[in-house]
PALODREN-537929 format. One record per residue (C-alpha): residue in one letter; x, y, z; chain. Coordinates in steps of 0.1 Angstrom, whole numbers. Layout:
BEGIN
['A' [X Y Z] 'A'] ...
END
This chain:
BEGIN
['X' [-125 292 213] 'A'] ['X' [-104 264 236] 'A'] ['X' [-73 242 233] 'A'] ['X' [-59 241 195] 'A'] ['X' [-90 268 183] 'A'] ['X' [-77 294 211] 'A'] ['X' [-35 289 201] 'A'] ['X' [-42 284 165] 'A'] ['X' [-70 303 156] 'A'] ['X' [-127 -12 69] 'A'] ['X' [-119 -38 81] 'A'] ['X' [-107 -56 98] 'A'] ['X' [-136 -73 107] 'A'] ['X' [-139 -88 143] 'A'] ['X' [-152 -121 135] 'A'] ['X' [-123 -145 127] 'A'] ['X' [-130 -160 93] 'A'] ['X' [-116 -194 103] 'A'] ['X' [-142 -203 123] 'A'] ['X' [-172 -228 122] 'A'] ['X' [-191 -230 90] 'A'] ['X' [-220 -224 111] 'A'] ['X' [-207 -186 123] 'A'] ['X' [-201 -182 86] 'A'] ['X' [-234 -189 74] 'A'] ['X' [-250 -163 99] 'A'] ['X' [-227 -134 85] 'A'] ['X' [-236 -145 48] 'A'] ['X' [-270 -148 59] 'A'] ['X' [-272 -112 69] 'A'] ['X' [-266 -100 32] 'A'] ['X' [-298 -94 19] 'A'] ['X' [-287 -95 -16] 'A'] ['X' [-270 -129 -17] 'A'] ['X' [-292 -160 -25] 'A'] ['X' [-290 -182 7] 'A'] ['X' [-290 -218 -12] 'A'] ['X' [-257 -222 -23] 'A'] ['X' [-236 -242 0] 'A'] ['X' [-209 -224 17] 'A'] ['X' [-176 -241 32] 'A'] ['X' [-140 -223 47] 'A'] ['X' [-110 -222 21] 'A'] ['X' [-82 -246 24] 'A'] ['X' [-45 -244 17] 'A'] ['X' [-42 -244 -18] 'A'] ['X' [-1 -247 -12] 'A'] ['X' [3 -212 -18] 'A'] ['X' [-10 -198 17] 'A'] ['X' [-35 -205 42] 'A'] ['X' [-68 -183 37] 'A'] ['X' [-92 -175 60] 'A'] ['X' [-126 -160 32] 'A'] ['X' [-154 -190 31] 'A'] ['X' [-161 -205 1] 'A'] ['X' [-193 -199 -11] 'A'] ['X' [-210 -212 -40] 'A'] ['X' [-242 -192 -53] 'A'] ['X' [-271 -205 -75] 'A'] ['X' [-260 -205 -114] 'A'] ['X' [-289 -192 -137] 'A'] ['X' [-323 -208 -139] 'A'] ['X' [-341 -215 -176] 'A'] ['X' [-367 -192 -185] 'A'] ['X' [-351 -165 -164] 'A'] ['X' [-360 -125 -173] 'A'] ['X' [-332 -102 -182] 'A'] ['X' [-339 -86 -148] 'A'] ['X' [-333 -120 -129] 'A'] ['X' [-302 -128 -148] 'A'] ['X' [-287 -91 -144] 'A'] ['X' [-292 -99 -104] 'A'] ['X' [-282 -134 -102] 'A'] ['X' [-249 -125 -122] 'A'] ['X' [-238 -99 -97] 'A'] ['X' [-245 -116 -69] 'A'] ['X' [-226 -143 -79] 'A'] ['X' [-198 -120 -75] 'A'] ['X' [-193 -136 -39] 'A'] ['X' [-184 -168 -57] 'A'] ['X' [-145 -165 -62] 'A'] ['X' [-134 -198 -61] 'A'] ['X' [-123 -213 -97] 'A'] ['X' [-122 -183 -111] 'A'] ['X' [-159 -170 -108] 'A'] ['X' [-170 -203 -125] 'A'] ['X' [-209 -201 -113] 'A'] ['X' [-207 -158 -126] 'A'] ['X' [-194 -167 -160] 'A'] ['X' [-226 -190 -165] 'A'] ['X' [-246 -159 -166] 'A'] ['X' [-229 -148 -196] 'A'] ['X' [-229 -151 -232] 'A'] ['X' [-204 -174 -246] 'A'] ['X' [-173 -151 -259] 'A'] ['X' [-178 -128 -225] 'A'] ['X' [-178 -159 -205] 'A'] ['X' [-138 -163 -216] 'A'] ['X' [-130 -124 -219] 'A'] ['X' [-147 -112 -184] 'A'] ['X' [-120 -101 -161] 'A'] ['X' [-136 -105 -125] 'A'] ['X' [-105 -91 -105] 'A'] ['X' [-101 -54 -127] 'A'] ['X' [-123 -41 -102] 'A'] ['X' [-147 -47 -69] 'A'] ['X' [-178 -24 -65] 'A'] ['X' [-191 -24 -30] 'A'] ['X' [-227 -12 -22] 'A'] ['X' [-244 2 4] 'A'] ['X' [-282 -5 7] 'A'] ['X' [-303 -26 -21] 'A'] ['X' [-289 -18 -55] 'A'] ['X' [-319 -17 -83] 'A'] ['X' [-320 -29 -123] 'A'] ['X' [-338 1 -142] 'A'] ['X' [-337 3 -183] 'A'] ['X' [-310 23 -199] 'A'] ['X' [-337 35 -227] 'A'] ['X' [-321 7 -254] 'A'] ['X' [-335 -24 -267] 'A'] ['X' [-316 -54 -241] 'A'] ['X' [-300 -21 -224] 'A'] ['X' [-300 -15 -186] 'A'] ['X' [-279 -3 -158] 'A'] ['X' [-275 -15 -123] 'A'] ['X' [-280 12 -99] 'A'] ['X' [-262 13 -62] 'A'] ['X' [-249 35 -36] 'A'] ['X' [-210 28 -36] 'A'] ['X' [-193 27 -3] 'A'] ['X' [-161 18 -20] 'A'] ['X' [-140 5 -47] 'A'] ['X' [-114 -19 -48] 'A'] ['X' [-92 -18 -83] 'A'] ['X' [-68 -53 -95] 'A'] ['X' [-40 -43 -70] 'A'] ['X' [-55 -40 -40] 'A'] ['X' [-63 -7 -36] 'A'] ['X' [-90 8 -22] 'A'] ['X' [-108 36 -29] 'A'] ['X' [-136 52 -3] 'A'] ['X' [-168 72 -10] 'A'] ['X' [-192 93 13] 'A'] ['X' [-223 77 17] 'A'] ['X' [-250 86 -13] 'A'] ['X' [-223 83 -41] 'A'] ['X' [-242 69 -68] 'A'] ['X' [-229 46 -94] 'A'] ['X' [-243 25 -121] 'A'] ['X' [-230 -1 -141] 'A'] ['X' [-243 -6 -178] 'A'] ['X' [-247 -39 -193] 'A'] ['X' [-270 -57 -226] 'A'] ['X' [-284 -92 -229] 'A'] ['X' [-290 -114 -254] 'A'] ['X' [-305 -142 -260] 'A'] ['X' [-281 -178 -262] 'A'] ['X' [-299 -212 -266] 'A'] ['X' [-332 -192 -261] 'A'] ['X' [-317 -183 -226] 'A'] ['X' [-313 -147 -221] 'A'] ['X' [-274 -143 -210] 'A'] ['X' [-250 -108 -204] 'A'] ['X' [-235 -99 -240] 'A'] ['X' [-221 -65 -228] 'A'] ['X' [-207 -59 -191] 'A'] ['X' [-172 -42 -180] 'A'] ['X' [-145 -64 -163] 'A'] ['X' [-152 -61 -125] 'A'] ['X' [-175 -77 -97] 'A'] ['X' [-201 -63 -78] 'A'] ['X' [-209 -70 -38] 'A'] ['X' [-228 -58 -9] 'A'] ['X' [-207 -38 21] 'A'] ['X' [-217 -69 45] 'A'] ['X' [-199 -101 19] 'A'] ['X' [-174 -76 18] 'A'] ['X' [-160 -77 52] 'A'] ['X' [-163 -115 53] 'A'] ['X' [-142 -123 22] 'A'] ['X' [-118 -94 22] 'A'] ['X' [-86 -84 42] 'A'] ['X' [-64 -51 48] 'A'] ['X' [-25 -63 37] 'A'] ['X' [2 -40 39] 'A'] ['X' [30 -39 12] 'A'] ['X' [61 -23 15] 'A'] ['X' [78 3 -4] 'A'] ['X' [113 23 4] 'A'] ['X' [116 61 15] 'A'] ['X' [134 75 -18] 'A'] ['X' [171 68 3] 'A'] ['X' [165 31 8] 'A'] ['X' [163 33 46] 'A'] ['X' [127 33 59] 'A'] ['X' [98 0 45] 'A'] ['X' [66 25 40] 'A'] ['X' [35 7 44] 'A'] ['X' [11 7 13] 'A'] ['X' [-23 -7 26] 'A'] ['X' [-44 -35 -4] 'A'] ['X' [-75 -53 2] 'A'] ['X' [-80 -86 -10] 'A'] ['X' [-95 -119 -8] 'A'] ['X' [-75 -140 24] 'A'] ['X' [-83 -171 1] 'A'] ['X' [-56 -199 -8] 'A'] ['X' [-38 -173 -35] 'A'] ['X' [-32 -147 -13] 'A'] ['X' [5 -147 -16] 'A'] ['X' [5 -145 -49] 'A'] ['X' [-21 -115 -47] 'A'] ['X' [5 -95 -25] 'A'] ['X' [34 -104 -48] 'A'] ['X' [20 -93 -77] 'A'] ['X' [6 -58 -60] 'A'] ['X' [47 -56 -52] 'A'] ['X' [56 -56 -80] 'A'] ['X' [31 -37 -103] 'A'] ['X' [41 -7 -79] 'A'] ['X' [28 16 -53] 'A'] ['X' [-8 33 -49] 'A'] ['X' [-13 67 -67] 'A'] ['X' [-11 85 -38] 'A'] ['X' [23 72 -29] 'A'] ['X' [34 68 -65] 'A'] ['X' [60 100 -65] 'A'] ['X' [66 99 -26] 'A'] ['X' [82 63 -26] 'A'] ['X' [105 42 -41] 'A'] ['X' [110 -3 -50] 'A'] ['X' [134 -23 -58] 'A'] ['X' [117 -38 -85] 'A'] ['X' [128 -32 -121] 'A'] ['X' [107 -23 -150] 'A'] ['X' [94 -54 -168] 'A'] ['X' [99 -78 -139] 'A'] ['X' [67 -104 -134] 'A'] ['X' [59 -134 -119] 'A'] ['X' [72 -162 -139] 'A'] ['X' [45 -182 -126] 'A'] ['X' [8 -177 -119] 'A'] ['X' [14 -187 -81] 'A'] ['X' [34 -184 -49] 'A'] ['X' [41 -217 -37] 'A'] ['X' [47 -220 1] 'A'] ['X' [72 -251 5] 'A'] ['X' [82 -260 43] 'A'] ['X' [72 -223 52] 'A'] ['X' [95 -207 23] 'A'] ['X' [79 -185 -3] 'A'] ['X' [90 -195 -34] 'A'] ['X' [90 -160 -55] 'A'] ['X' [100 -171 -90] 'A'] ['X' [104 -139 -118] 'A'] ['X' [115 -137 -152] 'A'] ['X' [152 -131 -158] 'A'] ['X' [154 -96 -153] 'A'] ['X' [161 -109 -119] 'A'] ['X' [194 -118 -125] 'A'] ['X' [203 -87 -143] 'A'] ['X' [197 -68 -112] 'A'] ['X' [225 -59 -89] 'A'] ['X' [229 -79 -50] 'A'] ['X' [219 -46 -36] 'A'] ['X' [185 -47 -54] 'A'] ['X' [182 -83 -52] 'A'] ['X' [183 -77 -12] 'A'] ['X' [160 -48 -14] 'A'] ['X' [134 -64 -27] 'A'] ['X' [142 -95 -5] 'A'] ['X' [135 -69 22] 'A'] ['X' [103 -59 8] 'A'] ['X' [93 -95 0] 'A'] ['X' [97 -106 36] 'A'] ['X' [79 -78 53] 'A'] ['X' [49 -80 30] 'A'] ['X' [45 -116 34] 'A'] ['X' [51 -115 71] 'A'] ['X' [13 -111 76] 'A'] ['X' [4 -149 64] 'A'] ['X' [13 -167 93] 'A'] ['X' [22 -201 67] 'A'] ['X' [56 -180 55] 'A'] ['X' [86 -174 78] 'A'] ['X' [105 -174 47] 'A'] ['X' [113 -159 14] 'A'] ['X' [136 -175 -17] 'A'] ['X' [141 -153 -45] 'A'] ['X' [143 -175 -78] 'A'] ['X' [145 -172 -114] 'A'] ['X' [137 -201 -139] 'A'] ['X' [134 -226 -113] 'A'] ['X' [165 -219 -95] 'A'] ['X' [173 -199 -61] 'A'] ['X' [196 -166 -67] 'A'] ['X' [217 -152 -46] 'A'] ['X' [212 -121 -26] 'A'] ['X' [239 -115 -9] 'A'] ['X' [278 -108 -26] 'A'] ['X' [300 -125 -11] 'A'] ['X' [327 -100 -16] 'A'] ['X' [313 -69 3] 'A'] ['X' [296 -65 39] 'A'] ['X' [257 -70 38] 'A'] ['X' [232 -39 38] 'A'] ['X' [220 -27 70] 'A'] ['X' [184 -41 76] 'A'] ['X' [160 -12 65] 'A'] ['X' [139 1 98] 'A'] ['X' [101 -8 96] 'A'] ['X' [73 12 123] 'A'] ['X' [101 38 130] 'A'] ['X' [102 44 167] 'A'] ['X' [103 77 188] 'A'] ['X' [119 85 217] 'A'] ['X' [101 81 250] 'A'] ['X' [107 114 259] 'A'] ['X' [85 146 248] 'A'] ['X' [91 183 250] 'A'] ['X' [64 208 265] 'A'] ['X' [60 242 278] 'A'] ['X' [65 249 319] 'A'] ['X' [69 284 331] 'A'] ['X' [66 300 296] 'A'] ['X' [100 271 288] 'A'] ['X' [103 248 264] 'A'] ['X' [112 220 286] 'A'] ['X' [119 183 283] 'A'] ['X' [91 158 302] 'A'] ['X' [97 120 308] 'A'] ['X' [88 100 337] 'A'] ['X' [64 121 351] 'A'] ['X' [91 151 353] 'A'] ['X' [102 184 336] 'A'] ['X' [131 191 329] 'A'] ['X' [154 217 312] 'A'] ['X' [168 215 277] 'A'] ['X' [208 223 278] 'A'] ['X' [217 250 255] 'A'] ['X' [181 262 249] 'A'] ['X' [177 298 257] 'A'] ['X' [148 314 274] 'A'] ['X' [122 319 248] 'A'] ['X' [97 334 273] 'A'] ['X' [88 366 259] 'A'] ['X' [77 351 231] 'A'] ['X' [49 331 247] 'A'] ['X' [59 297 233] 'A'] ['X' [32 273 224] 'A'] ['X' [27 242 202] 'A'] ['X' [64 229 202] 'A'] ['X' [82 202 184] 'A'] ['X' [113 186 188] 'A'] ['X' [140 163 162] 'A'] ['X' [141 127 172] 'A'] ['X' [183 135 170] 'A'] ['X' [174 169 197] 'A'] ['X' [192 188 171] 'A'] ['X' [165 215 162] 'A'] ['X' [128 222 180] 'A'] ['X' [106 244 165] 'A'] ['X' [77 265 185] 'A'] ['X' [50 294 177] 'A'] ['X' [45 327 191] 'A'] ['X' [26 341 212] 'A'] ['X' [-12 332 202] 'A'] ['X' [-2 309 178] 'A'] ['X' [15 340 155] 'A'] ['X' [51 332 141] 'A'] ['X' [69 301 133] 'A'] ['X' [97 301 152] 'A'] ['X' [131 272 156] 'A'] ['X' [160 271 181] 'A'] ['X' [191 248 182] 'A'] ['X' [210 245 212] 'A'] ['X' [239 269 219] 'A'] ['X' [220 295 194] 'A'] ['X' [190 320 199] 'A'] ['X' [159 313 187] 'A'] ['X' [149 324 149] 'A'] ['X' [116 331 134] 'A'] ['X' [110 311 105] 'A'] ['X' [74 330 95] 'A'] ['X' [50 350 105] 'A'] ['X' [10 348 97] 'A'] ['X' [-20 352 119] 'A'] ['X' [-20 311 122] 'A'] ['X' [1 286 120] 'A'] ['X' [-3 247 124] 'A'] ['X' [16 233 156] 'A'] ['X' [51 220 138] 'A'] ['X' [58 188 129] 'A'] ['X' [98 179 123] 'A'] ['X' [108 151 101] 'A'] ['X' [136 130 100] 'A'] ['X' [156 147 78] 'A'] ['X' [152 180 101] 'A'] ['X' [125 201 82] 'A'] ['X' [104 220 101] 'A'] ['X' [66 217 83] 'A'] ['X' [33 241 92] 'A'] ['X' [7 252 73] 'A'] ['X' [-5 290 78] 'A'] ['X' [-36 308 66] 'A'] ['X' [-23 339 46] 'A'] ['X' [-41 375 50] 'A'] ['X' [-51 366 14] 'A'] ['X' [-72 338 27] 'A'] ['X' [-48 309 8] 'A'] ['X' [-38 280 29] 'A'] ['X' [0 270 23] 'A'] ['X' [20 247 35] 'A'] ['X' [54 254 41] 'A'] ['X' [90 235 52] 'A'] ['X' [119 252 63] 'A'] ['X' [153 235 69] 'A'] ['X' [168 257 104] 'A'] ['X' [199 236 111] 'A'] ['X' [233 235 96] 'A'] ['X' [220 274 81] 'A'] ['X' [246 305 92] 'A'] ['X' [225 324 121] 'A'] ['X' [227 354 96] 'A'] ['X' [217 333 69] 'A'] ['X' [183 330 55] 'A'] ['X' [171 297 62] 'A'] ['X' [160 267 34] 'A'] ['X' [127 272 30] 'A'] ['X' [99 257 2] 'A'] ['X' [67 262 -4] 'A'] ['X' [48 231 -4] 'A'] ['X' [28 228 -35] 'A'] ['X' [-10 211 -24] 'A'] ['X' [-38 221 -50] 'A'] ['X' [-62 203 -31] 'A'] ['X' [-63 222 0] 'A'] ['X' [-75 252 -19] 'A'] ['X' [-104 271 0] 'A'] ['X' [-97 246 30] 'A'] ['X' [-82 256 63] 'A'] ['X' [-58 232 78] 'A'] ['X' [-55 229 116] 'A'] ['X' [-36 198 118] 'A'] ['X' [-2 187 100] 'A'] ['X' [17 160 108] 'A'] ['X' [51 145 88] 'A'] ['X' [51 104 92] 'A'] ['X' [79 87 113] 'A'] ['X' [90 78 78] 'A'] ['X' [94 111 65] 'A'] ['X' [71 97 35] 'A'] ['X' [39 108 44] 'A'] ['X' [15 141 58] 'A'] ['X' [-14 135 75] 'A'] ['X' [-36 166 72] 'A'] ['X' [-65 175 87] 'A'] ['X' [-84 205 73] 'A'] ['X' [-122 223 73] 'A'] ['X' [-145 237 53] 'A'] ['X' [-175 249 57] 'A'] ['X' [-183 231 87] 'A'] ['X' [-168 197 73] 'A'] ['X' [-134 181 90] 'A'] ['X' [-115 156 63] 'A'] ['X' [-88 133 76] 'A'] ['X' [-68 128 52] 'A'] ['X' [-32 110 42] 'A'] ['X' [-7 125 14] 'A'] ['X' [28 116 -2] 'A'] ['X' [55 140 -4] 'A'] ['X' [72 144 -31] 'A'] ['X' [111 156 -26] 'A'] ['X' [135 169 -49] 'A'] ['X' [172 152 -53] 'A'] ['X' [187 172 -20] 'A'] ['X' [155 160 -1] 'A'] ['X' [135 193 1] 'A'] ['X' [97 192 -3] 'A'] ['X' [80 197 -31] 'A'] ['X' [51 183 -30] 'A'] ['X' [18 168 -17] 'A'] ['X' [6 141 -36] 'A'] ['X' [-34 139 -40] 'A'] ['X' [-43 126 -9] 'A'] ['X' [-68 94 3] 'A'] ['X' [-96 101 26] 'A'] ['X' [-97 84 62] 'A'] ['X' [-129 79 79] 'A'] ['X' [-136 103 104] 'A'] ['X' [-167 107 131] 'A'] ['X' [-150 123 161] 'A'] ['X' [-168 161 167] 'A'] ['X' [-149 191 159] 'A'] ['X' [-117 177 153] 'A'] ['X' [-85 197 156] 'A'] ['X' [-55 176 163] 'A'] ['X' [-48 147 145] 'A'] ['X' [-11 124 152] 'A'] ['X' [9 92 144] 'A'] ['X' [3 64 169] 'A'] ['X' [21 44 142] 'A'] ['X' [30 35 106] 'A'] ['X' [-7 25 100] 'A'] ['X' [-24 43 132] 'A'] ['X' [-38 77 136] 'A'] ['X' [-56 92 166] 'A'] ['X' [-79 127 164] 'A'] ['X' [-94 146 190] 'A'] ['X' [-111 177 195] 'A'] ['X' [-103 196 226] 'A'] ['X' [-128 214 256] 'A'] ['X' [-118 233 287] 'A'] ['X' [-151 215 306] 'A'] ['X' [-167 188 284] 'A'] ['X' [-160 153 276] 'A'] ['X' [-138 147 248] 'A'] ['X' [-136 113 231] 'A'] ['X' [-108 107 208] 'A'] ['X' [-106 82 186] 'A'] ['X' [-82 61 167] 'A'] ['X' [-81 57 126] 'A'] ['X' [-66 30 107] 'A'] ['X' [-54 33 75] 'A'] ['X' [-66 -7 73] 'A'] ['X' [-100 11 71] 'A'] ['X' [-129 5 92] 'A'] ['X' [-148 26 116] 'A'] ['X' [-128 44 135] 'A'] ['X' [-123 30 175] 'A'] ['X' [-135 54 199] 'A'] ['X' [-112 56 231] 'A'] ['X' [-123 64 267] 'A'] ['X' [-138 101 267] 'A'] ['X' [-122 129 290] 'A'] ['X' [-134 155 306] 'A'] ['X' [-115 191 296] 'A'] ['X' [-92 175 272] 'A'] ['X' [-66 208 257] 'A'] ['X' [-44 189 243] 'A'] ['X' [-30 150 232] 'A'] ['X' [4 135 224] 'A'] ['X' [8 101 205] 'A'] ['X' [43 79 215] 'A'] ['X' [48 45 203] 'A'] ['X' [14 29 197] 'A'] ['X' [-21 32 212] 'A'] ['X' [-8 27 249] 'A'] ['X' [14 60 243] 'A'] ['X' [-15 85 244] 'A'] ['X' [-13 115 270] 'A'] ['X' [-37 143 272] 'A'] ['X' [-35 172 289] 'A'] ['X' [-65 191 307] 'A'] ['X' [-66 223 334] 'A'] ['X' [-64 193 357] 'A'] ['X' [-28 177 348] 'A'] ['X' [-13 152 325] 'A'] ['X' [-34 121 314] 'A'] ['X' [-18 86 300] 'A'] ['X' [-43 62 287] 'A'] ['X' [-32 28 298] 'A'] ['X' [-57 7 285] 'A'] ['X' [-95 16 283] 'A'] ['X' [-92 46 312] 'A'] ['X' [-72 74 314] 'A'] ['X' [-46 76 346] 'A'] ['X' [-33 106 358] 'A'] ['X' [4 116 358] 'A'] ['X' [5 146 378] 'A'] ['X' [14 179 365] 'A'] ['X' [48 197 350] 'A'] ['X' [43 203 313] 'A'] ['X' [19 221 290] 'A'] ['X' [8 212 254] 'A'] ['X' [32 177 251] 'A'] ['X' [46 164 216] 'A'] ['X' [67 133 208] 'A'] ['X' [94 138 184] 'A'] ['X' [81 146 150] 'A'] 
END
């Protein structure tokens, strides 16, 4: 086996929706199961935000139309958003035509969905691959291609017209309409101390109420699989006082019900702080006013110092750590250096280290990837664990050393260990991670966010690599507990085996080869394919810095940096590089 094998052992589409209503009838031309003879238009301000999805206005239903032909026409009419799905509610009988909640829920298809009888009079379900769902908040939920779904509905006749009597709340579309009407947001929740904005990624329309949209997401909370691992400023019971955003001389006027008032200046500027970074990505708002019946409130007291601005996209330091001469050394401008106060830890045959942003604890493995082992300056190194494998170690901000090991038993388990401020004769803080759905898999990549808030975790089984994103849940003193259940990332890069930050929304993965090309690629959390970066020949190992202009790999050859769309050689002096983390 070679490089990490060997030691270890959707969109964001790239059409610009505010173009010409020509380039817009093109894309919706492409989707084969959208009637063409609707006229179709771009959005305009409504005076809540500037939105970039066309407007598109499909054919409402004809007279003398078959069950079959109204069942289609109504669900693609789901492309028609504007007024409130007024052209899909004509498809349905009168009392569902008030009740029908378009927003609970988008379907997205793959393919040609079909209309086949559910074995009742009226009865019948609509049949379609699902590439993903989107619920009322935004968030998204992915499926492998060939996940079948099928959604039930019954007619009956209205006026001697057949009509939709029976549906759930929800709208239907193809992948293609998808990508034209929909965009990746990010909202912001805290890190459980109130010091880091962790990004929470939503899709929805980019039409004239998109502020409002975001808002609202805020508010009702984050996604399920951040749900325990973060933390808002919002209290229970707080809502939107009004059914809009207005966006008045660039200022977002947020208005909520009273509860608003009741909370504390230190809430009040916390979510402030998450107001402004989540509607920082509408380029109409540079501002946001926090009001309650009508009237601005104050955020600040004016008796006591104001709160320190909470970090967003937490940085690392330019430096990494590496291995030279069986060392753990320090690398930066193109150089090795030693670490003061690190002992030798040659005999060990160091490999796979990690260093704390603060340079207060690193963390390596043994020889052939066996033992999980720490140092601090001024102190001899300790081993933390022994197993036949263990992860390379990822350190968080808070100083926890995380791996995941394969037991003799067979289990996977993830483990955290807490090395500095223990006695040296001391046993060390330690937990053991509890994640129920990495049962049976084997993990060879585990990586702690720059936020502390998240694990990204790539594992196999039987042949199949999943990329995948997890909250952690901590107790009171800030010690793991917990993986949350995780969201899938799409993944097509071969044999996979490490997988890093680039940022708070950016992975890149990469398999490694001591002779052939590698290509890594880079994953969003945004969705979409992932972007294939320039391939590599003999690729062992990669490092991730402070975006996607901060990737080094390392082959036989020397050190790599791609600057760009090619990689540029930096020499030699260092083994096996990691940024802080």
């Amino acid at each position: 086996m070679s490089g990490v094998r060997a030691r270890q052992r959707w969109f964001r589409p790239a059409l610009r929706l505010a173009t010409a209503a020509v380039a817009i009838l093109l894309v919706l031309a492409a989707c084969a199961q959208i009637p063409t003879a609707g006229p179709v238009g771009t959005s305009k301000d409504g005076g809540s935000a500037i939105g970039n999805a066309p407007q598109y206005i499909p054919p409402g239903p004809q007279n003398g139309a078959t069950p079959q032909s109204i069942i289609e026409g109504f669900f693609n009419a789901g492309s028609g958003y504007q007024n409130d799905f007024t052209v899909a509610r004509q498809f349905l009988a009168p009392a569902n035509a008030v009740s029908w909640k378009p927003s609970q829920r988008t379907l997205v298809y793959r393919g040609s969905p079909s209309v086949v009888s559910a074995g009742r009079p009226n009865a019948y379900r609509y049949e379609l691959d699902v590439a993903y769902s989107v619920d009322q908040d935004g968030t998204m939920t992915q499926y492998p291609p060939g996940t079948r779904q099928a959604v039930e509905v019954e007619l009956t006749q209205v006026d001697g017209q057949w009509r939709l009597s029976k549906l759930p709340d929800g709208t239907v579309i193809p992948e293609e309409t998808f990508k034209v009407l929909y965009r990746p947001f990010s909202i912001y929740f805290f890190d459980p101390a109130f010091s880091v904005l962790v990004p929470d990624m939503r899709w929805f329309i980019d039409n004239s109420g998109i502020a409002k949209s975001l808002v609202s997401a805020l508010i009702a909370g984050p996604a399920g699989y951040l749900k325990s691992a973060v933390a808002s400023a919002f209290p229970p019971g707080i809502k939107l006082e009004r059914e809009s955003v207005p966006i008045v001389g660039n200022v977002a006027q947020v208005d909520l019900t009273p509860e608003l008032r009741d909370a504390s200046f230190t809430d009040r500027q916390r979510m402030h702080s998450q107001l402004v970074r989540t509607l920082s990505a509408l380029p109409s708002v540079g501002a946001v006013a926090l009001r309650t019946n009508q009237t601005e409130v104050a955020i600040e007291d004016p008796s006591a110092p104001r709160q320190a601005e909470p970090l967003v996209d937490p940085k690392v330091p330019s430096w990494q750590v590496g291995i030279a001469n069986g060392q753990i050394v320090q690398y930066g401008s193109k150089q090795a250096s030693k670490i003061d106060g690190l002992p030798s830890v040659s005999s060990l045959g160091p490999s796979s280290p990690a260093a704390a942003a603060s340079q207060h604890v690193y963390a390596f493995l043994g020889d052939d990837g066996r033992g999980l082992n720490s140092i601090i300056p001024g102190q001899p190194d300790r081993l933390l664990d022994s197993a036949p494998h263990f992860t390379p170690p990822s350190i968080d901000p808070g100083e926890w050393v995380w791996s995941a090991a394969q037991r003799p038993s067979g289990a996977t388990e993830v483990m955290a260990y807490k090395p500095a401020g223990s006695a040296q004769n001391a046993s060390v803080p330690h937990a053991v991670v509890a994640a129920p759905w990495l049962a049976g898999r084997n993990v060879t990549s585990l990586r702690i966010s720059r936020d502390g808030v998240r694990a990204l975790v790539l594992s196999e089984a039987d042949g199949q690599s999943l990329l995948q994103v997890a909250g952690i849940v901590r107790g009171q003193d800030g010690a793991p507990q917990s993986l949350t259940s995780p969201i899938t990332l799409p993944l097509t890069a071969k044999n996979p085996e490490l997988a890093l930050w680039v940022d708070e929304s950016t992975v890149v993965v990469s398999g490694t080869s001591p002779t052939d090309a590698v290509t890594p690629e880079l994953v969003s959390l945004q969705g979409g394919e992932p972007r294939q970066l320039a391939s590599l020949t003999g690729i062992q190992w990669i490092s991730a810095g402070n975006g996607d202009q901060s990737i080094y790999a390392v082959t036989r050859d020397g050190i790599y940096l791609l600057v760009r769309t090619s990689w540029t050689e930096q020499g030699k002096g260092a083994d096996q590089l990691a940024f802080a983390g």
